[in-house]
VODODO-678868 format. One record per residue (C-alpha): residue number from 1; x negated, y, z. Coordinates in nm, 4 decimals, m for minus. Layout:
<pts>
<pt n="NUM" x="X" y="Y" z="Z"/>
...
</pts>
This chain:
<pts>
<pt n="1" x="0.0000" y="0.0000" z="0.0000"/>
<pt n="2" x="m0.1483" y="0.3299" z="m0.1119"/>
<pt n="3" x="m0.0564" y="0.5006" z="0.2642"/>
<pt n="4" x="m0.2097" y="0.2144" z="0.4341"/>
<pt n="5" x="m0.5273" y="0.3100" z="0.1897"/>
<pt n="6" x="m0.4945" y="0.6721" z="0.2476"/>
<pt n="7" x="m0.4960" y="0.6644" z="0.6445"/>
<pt n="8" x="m0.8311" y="0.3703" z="0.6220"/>
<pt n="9" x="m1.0052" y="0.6685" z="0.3828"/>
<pt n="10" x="m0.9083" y="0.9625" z="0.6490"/>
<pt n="11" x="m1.0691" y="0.7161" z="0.9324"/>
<pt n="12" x="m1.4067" y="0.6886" z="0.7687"/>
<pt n="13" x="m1.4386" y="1.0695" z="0.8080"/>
<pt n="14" x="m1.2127" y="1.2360" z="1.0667"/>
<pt n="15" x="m1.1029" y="1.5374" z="1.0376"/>
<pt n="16" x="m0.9130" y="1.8105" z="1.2618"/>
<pt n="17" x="m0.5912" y="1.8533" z="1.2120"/>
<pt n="18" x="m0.3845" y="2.0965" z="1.3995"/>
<pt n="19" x="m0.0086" y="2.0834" z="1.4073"/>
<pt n="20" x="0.1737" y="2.4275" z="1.5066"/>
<pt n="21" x="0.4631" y="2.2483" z="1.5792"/>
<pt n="22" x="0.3243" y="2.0902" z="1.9290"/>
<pt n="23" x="0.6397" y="2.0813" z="2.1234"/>
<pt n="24" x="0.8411" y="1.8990" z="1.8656"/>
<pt n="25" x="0.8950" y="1.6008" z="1.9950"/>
<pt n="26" x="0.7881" y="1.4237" z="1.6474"/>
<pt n="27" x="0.4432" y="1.6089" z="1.6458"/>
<pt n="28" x="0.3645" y="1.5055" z="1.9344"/>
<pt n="29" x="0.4034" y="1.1252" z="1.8931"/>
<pt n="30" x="0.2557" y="1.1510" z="1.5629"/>
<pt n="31" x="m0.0273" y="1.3252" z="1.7194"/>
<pt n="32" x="m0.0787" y="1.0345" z="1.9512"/>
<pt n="33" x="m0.1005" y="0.7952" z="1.6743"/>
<pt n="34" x="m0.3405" y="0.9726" z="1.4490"/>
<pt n="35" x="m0.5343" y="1.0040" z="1.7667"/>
<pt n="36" x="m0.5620" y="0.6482" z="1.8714"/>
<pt n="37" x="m0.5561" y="0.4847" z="1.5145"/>
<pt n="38" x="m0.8504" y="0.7196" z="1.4304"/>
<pt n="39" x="m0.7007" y="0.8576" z="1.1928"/>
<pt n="40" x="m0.7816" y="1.2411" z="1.2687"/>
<pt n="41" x="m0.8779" y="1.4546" z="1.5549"/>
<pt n="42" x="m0.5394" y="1.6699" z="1.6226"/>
<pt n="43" x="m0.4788" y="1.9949" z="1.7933"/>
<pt n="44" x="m0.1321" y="2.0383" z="1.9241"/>
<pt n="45" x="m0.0276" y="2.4609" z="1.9557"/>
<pt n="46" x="0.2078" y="2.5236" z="2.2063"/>
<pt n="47" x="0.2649" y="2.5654" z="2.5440"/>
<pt n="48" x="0.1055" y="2.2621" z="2.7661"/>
<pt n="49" x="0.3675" y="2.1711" z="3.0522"/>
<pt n="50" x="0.6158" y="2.1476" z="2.7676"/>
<pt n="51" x="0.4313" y="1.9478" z="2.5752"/>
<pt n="52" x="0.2914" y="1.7144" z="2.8354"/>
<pt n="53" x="0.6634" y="1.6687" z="2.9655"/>
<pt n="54" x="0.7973" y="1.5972" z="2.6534"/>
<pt n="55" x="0.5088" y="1.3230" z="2.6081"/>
<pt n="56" x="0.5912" y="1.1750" z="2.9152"/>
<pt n="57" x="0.9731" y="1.1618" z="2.8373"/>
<pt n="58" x="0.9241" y="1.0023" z="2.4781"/>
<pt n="59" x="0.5909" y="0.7560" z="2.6340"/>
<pt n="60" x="0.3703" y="0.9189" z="2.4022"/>
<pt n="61" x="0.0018" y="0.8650" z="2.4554"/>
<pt n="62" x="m0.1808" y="1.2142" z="2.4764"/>
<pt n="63" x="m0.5216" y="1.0866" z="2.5250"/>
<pt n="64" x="m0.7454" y="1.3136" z="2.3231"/>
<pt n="65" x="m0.5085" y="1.5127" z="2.1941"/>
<pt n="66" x="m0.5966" y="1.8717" z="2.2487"/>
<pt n="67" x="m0.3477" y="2.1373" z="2.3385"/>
<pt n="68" x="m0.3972" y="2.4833" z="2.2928"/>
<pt n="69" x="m0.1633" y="2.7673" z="2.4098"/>
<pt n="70" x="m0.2609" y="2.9913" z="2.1034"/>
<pt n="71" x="m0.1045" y="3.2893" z="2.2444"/>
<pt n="72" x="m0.3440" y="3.2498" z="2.5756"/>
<pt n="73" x="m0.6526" y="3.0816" z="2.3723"/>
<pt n="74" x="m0.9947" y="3.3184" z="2.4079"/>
<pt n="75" x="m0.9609" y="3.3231" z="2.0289"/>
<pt n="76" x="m0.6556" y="3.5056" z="1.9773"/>
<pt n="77" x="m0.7836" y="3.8166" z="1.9100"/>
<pt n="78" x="m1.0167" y="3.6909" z="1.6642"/>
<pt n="79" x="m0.7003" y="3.5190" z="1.4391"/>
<pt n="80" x="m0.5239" y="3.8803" z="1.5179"/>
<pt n="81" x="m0.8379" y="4.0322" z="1.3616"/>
<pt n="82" x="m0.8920" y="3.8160" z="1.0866"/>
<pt n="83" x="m0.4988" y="3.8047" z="0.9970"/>
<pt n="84" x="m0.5289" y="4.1674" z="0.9910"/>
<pt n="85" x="m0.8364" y="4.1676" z="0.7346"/>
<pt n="86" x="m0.6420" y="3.9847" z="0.4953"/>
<pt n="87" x="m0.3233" y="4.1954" z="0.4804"/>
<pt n="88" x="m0.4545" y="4.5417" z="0.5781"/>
<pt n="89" x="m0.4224" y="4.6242" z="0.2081"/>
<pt n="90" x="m0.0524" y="4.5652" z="0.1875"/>
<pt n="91" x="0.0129" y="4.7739" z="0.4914"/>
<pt n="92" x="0.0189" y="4.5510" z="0.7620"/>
<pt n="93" x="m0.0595" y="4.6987" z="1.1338"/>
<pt n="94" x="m0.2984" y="4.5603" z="1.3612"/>
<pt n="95" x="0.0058" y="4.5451" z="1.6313"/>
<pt n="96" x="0.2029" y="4.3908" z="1.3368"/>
<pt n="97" x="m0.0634" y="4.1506" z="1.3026"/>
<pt n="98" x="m0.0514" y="4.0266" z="1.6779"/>
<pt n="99" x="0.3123" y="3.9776" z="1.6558"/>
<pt n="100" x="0.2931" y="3.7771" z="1.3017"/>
<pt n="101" x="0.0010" y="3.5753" z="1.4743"/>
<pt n="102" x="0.1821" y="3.5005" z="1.7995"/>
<pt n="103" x="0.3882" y="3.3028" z="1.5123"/>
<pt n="104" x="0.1925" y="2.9047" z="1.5503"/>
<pt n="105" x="0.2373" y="2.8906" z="1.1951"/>
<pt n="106" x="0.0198" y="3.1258" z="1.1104"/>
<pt n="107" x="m0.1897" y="3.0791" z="1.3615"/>
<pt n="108" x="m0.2890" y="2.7312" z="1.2642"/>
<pt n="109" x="m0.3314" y="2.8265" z="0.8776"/>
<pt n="110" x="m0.5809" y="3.1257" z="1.0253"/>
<pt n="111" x="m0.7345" y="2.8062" z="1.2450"/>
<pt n="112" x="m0.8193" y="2.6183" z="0.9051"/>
<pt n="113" x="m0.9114" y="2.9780" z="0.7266"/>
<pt n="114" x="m1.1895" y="3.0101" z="1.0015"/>
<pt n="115" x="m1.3231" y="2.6674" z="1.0273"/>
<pt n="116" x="m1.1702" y="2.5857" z="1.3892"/>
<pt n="117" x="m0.9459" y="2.2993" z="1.1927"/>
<pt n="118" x="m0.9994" y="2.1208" z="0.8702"/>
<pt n="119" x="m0.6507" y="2.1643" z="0.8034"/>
<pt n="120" x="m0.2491" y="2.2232" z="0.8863"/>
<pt n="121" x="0.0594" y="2.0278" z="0.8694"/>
<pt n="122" x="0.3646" y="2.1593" z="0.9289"/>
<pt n="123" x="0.7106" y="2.1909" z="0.8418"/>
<pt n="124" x="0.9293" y="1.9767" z="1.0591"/>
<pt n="125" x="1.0660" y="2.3115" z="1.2239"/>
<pt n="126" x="0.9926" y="2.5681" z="0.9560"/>
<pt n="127" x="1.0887" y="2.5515" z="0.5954"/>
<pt n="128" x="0.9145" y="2.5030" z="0.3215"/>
<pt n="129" x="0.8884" y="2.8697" z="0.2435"/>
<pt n="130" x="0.7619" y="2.9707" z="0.5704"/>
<pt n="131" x="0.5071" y="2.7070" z="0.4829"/>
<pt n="132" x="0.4000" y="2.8396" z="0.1677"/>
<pt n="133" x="0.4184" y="3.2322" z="0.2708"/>
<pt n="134" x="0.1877" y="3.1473" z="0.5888"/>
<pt n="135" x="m0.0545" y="2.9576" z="0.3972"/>
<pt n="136" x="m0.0644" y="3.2277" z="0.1055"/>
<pt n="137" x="m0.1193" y="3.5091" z="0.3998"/>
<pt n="138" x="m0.3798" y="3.3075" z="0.5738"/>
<pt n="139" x="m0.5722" y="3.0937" z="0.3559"/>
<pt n="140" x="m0.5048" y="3.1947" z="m0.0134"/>
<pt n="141" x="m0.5610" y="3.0139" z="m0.3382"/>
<pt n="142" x="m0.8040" y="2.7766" z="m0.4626"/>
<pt n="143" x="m1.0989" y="3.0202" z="m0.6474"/>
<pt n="144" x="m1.0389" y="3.0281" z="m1.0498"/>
<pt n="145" x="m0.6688" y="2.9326" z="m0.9450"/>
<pt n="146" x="m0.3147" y="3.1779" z="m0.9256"/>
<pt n="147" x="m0.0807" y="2.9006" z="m0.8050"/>
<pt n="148" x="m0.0072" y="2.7129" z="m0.5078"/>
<pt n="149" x="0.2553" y="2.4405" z="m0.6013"/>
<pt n="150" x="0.3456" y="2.1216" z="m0.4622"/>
<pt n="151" x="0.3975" y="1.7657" z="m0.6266"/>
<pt n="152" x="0.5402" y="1.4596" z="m0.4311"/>
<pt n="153" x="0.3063" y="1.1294" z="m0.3708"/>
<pt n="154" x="0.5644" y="0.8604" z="m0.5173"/>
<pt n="155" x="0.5601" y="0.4938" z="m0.4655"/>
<pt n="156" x="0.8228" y="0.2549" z="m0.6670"/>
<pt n="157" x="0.8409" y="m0.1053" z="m0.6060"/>
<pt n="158" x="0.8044" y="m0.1873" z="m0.9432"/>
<pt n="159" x="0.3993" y="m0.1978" z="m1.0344"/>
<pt n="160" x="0.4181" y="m0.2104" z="m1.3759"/>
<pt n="161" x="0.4724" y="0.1293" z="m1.3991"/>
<pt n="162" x="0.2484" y="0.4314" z="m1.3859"/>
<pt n="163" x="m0.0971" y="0.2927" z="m1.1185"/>
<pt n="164" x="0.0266" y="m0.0149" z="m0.9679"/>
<pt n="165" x="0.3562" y="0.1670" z="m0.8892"/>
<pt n="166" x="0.1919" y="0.4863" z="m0.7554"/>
<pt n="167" x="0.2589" y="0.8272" z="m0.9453"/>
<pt n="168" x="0.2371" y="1.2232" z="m0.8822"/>
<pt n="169" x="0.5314" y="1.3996" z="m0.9544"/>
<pt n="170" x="0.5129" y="1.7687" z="m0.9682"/>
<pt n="171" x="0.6014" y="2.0287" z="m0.9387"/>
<pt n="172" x="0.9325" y="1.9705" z="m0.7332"/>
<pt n="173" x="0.9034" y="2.1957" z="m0.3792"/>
<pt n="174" x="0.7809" y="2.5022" z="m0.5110"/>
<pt n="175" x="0.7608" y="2.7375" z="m0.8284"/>
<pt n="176" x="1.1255" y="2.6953" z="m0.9360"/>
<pt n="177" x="1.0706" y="2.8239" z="m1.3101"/>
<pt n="178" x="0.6644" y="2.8185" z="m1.3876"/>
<pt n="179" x="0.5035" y="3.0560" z="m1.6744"/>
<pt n="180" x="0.3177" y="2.8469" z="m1.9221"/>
<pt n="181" x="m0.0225" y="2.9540" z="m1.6867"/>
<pt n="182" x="0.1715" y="2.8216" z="m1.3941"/>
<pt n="183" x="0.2728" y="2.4924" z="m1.5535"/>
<pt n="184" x="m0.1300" y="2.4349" z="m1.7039"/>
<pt n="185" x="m0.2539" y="2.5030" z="m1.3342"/>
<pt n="186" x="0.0213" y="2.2996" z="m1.1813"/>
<pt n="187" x="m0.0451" y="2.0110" z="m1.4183"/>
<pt n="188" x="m0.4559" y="2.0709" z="m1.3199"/>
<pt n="189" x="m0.4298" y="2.0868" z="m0.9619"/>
<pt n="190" x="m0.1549" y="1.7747" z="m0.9649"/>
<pt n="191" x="m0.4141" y="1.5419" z="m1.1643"/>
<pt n="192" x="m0.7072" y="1.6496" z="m0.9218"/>
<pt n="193" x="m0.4789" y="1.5579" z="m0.6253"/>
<pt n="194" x="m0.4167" y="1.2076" z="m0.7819"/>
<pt n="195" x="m0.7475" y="1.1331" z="m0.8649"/>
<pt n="196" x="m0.8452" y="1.2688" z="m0.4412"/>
<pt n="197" x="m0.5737" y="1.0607" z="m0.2842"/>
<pt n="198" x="m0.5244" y="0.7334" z="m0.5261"/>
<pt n="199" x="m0.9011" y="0.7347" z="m0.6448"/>
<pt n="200" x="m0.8380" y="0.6270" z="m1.0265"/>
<pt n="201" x="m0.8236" y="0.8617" z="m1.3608"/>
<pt n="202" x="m0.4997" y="1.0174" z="m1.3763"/>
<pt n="203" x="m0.3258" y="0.9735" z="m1.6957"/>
<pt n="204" x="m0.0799" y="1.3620" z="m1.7679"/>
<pt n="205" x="0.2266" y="1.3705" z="m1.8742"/>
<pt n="206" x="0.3740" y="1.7008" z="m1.9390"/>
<pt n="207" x="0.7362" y="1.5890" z="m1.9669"/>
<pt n="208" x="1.0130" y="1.7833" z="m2.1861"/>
<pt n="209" x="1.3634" y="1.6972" z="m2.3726"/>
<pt n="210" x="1.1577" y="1.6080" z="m2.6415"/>
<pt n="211" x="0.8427" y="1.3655" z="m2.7852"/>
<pt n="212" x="0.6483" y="1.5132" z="m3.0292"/>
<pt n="213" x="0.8841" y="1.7598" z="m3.2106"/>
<pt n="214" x="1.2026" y="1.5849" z="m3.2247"/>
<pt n="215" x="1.3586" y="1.8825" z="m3.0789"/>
<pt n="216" x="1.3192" y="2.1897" z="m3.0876"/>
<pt n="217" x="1.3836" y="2.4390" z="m2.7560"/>
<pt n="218" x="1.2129" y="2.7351" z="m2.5960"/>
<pt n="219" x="1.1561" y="2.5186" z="m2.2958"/>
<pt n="220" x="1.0236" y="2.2620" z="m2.5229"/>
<pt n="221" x="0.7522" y="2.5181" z="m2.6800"/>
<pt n="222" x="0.6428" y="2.6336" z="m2.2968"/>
<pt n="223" x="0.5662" y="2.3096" z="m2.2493"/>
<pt n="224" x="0.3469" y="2.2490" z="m2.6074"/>
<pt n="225" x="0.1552" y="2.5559" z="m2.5061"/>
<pt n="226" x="0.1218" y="2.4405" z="m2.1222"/>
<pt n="227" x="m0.0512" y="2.1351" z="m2.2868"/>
<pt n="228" x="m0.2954" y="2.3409" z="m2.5022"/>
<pt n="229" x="m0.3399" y="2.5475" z="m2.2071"/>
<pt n="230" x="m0.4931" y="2.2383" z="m2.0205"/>
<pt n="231" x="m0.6686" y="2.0448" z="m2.3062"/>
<pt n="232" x="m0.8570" y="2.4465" z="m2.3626"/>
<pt n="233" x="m0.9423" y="2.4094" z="m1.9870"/>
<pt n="234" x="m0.9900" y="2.0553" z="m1.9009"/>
<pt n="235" x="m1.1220" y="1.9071" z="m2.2423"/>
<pt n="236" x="m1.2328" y="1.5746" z="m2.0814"/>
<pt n="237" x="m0.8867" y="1.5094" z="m1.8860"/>
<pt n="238" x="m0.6331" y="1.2800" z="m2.0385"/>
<pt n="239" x="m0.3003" y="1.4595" z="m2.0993"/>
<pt n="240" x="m0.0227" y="1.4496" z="m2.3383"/>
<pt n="241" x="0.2821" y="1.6704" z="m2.4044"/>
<pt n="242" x="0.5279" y="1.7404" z="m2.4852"/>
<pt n="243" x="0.6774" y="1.3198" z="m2.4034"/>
<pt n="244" x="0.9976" y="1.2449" z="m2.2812"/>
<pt n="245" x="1.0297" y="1.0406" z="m1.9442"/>
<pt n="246" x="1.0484" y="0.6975" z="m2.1595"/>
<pt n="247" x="0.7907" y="0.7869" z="m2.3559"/>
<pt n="248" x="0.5349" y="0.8880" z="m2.0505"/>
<pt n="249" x="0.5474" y="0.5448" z="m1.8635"/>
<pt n="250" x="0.7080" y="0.2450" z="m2.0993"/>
<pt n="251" x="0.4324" y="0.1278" z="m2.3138"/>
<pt n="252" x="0.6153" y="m0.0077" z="m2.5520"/>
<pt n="253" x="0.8448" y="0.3332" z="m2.5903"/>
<pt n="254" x="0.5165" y="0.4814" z="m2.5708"/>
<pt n="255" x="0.3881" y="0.3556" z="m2.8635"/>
<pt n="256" x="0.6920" y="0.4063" z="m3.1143"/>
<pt n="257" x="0.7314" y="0.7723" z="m3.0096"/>
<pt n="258" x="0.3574" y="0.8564" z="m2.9536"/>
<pt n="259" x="0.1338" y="0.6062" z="m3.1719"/>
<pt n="260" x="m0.2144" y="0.6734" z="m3.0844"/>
<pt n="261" x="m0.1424" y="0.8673" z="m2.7370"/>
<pt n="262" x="m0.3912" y="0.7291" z="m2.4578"/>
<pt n="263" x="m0.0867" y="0.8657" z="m2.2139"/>
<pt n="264" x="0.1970" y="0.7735" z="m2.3387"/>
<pt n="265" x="0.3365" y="0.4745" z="m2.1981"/>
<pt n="266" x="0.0860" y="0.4740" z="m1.9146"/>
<pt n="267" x="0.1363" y="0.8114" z="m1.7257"/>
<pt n="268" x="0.0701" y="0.8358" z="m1.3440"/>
<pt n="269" x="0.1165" y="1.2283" z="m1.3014"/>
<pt n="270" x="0.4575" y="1.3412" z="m1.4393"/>
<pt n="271" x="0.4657" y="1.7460" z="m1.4739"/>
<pt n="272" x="0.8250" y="1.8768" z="m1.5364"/>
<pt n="273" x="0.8855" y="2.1435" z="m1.7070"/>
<pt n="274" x="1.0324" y="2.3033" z="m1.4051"/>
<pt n="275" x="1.1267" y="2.3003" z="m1.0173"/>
<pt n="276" x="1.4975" y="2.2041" z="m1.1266"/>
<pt n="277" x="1.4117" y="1.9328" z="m1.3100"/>
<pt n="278" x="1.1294" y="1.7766" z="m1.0645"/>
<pt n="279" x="1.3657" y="1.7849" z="m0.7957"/>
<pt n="280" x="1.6095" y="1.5731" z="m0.9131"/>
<pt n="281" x="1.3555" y="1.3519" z="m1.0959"/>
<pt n="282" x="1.2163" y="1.2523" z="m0.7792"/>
<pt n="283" x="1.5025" y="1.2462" z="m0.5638"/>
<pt n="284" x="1.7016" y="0.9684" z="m0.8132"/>
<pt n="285" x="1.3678" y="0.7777" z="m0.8119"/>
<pt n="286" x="1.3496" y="0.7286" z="m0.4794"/>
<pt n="287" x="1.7090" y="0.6294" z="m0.4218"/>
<pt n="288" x="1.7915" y="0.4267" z="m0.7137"/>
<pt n="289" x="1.4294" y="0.2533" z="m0.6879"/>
<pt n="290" x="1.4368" y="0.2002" z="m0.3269"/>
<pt n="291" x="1.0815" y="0.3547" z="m0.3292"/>
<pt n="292" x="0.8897" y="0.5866" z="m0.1110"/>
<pt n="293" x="0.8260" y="0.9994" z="m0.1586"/>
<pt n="294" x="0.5845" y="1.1507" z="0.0356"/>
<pt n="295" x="0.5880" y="1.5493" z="m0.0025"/>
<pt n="296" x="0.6004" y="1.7473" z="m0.0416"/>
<pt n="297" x="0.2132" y="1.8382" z="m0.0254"/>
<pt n="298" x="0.0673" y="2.2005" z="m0.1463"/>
<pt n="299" x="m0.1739" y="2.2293" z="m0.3854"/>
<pt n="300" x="m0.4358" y="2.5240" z="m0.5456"/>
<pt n="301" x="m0.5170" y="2.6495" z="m0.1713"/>
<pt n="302" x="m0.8587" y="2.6974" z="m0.0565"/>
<pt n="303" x="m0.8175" y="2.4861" z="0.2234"/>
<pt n="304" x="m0.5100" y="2.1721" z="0.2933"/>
<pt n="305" x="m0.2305" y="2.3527" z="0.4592"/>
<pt n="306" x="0.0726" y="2.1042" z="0.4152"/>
<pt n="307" x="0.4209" y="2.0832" z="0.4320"/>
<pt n="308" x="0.6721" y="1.8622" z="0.5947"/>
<pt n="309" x="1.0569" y="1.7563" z="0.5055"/>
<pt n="310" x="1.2649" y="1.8938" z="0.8859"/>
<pt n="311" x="1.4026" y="1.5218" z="0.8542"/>
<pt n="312" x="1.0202" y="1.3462" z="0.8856"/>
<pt n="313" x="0.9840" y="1.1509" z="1.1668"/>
<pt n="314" x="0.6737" y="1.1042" z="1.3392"/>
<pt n="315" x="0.5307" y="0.8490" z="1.0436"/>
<pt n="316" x="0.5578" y="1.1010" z="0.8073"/>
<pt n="317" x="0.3447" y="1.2808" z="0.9901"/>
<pt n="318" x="0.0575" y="1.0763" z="1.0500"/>
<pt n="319" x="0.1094" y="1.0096" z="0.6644"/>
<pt n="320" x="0.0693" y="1.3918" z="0.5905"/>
<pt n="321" x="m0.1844" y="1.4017" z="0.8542"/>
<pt n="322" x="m0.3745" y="1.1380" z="0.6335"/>
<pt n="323" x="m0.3150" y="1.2725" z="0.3357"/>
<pt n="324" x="m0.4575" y="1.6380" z="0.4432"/>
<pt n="325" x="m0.7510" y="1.4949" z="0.5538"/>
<pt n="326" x="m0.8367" y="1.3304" z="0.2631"/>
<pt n="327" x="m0.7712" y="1.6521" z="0.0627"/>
<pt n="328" x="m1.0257" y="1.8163" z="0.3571"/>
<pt n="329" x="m1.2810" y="1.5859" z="0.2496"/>
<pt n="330" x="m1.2665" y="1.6042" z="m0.1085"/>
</pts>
């Protein structure tokens, strides 16, 4: 199972992890777990009698777990004074900043931007856009890179599609209607995060209505130019576009539509052509395949700040624990 492989990789070189949401009941048995599978070294934020109680209601195993009351911590001031570097310019206060910072969210995200974690998870209270707009504030984007999207790690029971089952889907969390930049960086950044987490050469797929010209739409052109857009950047990397959903992962469908296509019929990273689409993509896959999404995770930061669904439960998050330190390593 490609989890069980992720968490063995994150255990040969532990990372820190902190977790802003330390009094959620979830983080903090997850943080127990990661702790004593050796899976990653965690910081919990929040305040320490509540999080020590709630341990001891649920049976959760604190040892080495550390718990930091950010708003007390000796380094306050310095995330107030760092959070305030980075948004001076667009008018933001240095009392402004030490309300915004007394926020764990951002506090952990200015943890990682300093070097005091490796990276964040987050998003079992907060939504996905308080996610993305903390991580954006704190951290920023990946150098050479304008977007920060997201793509879901999906895992179908039946192998004989995309790697042994295992496929990126993106972007479906994030930029609801990409520019044809957007969708060349998105389709970048989602086959560098399957080659990091799965380790084998992802295959593209920049998916339309349409294989090869047999139709013709605006949307279908954005994603033609998308695909020159990548092949201009990324000569070496194998992509394809624009290929219908058949056409990206049945070999056989592959081949009538797309003769000669290294892709087509053997796609592990699906790119839709926008959030719409990628949504419900990999919503029906995991309900009508019985199979597994994991996501969704951010991509095109500087440094791993993740996101959670609000309905994970504690596995999820030693899975996105795993999955950011792997991504920390990388």
């Amino acid at each position: 199972m490609i989890l069980q492989s992720i968490r063995e990789r994150a255990a040969i070189n532990r990372k820190h992890i902190v977790l802003p949401e330390g009094e959620d009941p979830r983080s903090i048995e997850a943080a127990g777990i990661c702790v004593s599978e050796n899976i990653a070294k965690i910081t919990l934020l929040g305040r320490e009698d509540v999080i020590k109680r709630k341990a001891d209601e649920g049976g959760f195993n604190l040892n080495g777990v550390t718990i930091i009351n950010h708003r007390k911590s000796t380094d306050f001031p310095d995330l107030v004074r760092l959070y305030h570097q980075l948004r001076k310019s667009k008018g933001v206060t240095l009392e402004e900043s030490e309300e915004i910072v007394k926020d764990a969210l951002y506090a952990g995200c200015l943890m990682v931007n300093l070097g005091m974690a490796d990276g964040c998870v987050s998003g079992a209270v907060y939504s996905t856009a308080a996610v993305v707009r903390a991580a954006l504030h704190c951290v920023g984007v990946k150098e050479g890179f304008h977007t920060v999207s997201s793509f879901f790690l999906m895992v179908v029971p039946d192998k004989k599609f995309g790697y042994e089952g295992t496929f990126v889907y993106a972007d479906c969390g994030v930029v609801i209607e990409p520019t044809i930049p957007q969708l060349a960086e998105i389709a970048i950044e989602s086959a560098h995060s399957f080659e990091i987490l799965v380790g084998v050469q992802p295959k593209v797929a920049m998916l339309a209505l349409s294989t090869k010209g047999s139709a013709k739409h605006a949307i279908v052109e954005k994603v033609i130019k998308a695909t020159e857009t990548v092949k201009a950047r990324m000569p070496e990397l194998e992509i394809d576009g624009e290929l219908q959903g058949d056409a990206a992962i049945v070999p056989s469908v592959g081949e009538a539509k797309a003769p000669g296509s290294t892709v087509a019929g053997h796609a592990n990273v699906l790119i839709f052509p926008d959030l719409n689409a990628g949504n419900i993509a990999y919503k029906l896959t995991e309900r009508l395949t019985g199979g597994t999404a994991i996501g969704p995770i951010l991509q095109g930061l500087a440094k791993p700040c993740n996101d959670l669904s609000r309905g994970c439960k504690a596995a999820d998050i030693v899975d996105a624990v795993a999955i950011t330190s792997v991504q920390a390593s990388a």
